[in-house]
C-alpha positions as CSV (number, residue, x, y, z in Angstrom):
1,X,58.3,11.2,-2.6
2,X,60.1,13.7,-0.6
3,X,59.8,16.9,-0.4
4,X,63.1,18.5,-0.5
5,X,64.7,17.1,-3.6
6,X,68.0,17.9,-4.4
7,X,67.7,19.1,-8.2
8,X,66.0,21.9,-9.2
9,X,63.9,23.1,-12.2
10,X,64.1,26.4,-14.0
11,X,60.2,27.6,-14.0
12,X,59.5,30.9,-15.5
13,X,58.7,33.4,-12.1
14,X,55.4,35.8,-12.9
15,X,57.0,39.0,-12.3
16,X,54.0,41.0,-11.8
17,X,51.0,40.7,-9.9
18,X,47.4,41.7,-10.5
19,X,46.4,44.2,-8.0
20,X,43.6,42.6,-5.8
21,X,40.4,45.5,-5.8
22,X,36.7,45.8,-5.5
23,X,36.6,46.8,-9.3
24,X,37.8,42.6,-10.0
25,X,35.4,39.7,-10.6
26,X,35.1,36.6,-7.8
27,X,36.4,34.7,-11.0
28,X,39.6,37.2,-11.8
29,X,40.5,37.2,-7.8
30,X,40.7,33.8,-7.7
31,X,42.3,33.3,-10.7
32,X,45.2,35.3,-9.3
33,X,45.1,34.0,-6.0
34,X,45.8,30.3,-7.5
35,X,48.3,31.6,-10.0
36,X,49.9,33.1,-6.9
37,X,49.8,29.5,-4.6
38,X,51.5,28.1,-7.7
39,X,54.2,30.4,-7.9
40,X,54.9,30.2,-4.1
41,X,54.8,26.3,-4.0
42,X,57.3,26.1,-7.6
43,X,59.4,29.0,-5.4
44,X,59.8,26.5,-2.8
45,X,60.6,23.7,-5.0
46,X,57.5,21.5,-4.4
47,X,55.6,19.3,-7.1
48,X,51.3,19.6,-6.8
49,X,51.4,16.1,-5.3
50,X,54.0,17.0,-2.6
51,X,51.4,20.0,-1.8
52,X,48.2,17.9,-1.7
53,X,49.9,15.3,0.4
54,X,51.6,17.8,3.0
55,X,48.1,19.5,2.7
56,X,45.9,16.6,3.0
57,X,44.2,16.9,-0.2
58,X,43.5,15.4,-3.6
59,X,46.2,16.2,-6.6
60,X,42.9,17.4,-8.0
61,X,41.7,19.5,-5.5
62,X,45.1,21.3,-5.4
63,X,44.6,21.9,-8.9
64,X,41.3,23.2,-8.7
65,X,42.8,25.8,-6.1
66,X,46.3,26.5,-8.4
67,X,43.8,26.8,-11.3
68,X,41.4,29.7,-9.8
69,X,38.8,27.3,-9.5
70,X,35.9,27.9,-6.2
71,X,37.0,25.7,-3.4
72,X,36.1,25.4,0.1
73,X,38.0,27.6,2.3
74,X,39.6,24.6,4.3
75,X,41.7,23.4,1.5
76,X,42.9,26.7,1.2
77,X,44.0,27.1,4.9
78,X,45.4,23.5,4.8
79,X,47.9,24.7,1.6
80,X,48.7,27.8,3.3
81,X,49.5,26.2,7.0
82,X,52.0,24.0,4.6
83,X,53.7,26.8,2.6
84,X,54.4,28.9,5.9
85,X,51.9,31.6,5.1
86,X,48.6,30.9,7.7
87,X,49.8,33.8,9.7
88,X,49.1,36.1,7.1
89,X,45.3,36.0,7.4
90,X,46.0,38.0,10.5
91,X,46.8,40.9,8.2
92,X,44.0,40.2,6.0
93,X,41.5,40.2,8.5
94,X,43.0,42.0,11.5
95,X,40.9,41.7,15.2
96,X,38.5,44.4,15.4
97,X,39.3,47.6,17.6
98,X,37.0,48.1,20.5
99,X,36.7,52.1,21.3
100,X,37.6,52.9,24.8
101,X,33.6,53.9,25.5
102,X,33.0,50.4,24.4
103,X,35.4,49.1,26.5
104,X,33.5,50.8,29.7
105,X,30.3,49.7,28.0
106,X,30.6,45.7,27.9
107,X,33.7,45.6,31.3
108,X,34.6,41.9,30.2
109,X,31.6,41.2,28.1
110,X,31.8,40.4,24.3
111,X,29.4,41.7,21.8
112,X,27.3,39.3,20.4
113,X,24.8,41.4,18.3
114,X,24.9,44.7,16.9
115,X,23.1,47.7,18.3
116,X,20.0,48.6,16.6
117,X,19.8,52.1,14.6
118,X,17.3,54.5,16.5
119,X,15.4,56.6,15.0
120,X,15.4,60.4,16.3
121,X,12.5,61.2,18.5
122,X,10.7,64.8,18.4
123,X,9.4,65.6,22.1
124,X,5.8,66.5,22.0
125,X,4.5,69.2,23.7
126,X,2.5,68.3,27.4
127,X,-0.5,69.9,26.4
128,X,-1.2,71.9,23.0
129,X,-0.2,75.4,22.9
130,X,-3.5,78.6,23.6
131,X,-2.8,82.0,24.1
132,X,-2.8,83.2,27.6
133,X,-6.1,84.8,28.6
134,X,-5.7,88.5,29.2
């Protein structure tokens, strides 16, 4: 089957988007995240099966991921990688900052744990307080 047929089919185009937030189920999210993969893949004039075989998946796994359905985070970077779009997980999660103390801090090191939260300490007096003789 190839991929870059030359007819074309009129699919309706979802014209607005959920708005991804904190206040959406795990369930609603991916639901719109696999209505959005569909769109993309129909905007680029390519069938599921076309997809899952670019991809390297099953026709029914790309379903599962079209249809909102939990997958395993591999099948989603393989679909992406084929629709042009992997590079956008750099906006998603961005490399973390490092503050210029930090910098000083490790010199060429990387952080492998965080630092632990210390309690304040009250210094205690050497020796108890007495009034001074007279």
């Amino acid at each position: 089957m190839r991929i870059g047929s030359n007819y074309s089919v009129y699919t309706p185009q979802k014209t607005c988007y959920m708005k991804l937030s904190t206040t959406l189920s795990d369930s609603a999210i991916l639901q719109e995240l696999g209505e959005r993969l569909a769109q993309l893949r129909l905007a680029r004039n390519l069938s599921q099966e076309a997809l899952a075989a670019e991809a390297g998946l099953s026709l029914r796994t790309l379903t599962r991921l079209e249809a909102g359905e939990p997958s395993q985070t591999v099948n989603l970077l393989r679909v992406l990688r084929v629709l042009g779009l992997l590079e956008n997980l750099e906006v998603l999660i961005p490399p973390p900052a490092i503050s210029p103390l930090q910098q000083l801090k490790l010199q060429g090191k990387t952080r492998k744990r965080a630092s632990r939260q210390t309690q304040p300490t009250v210094a205690e007096p050497e020796s108890p307080w007495q009034w001074q003789p007279e």
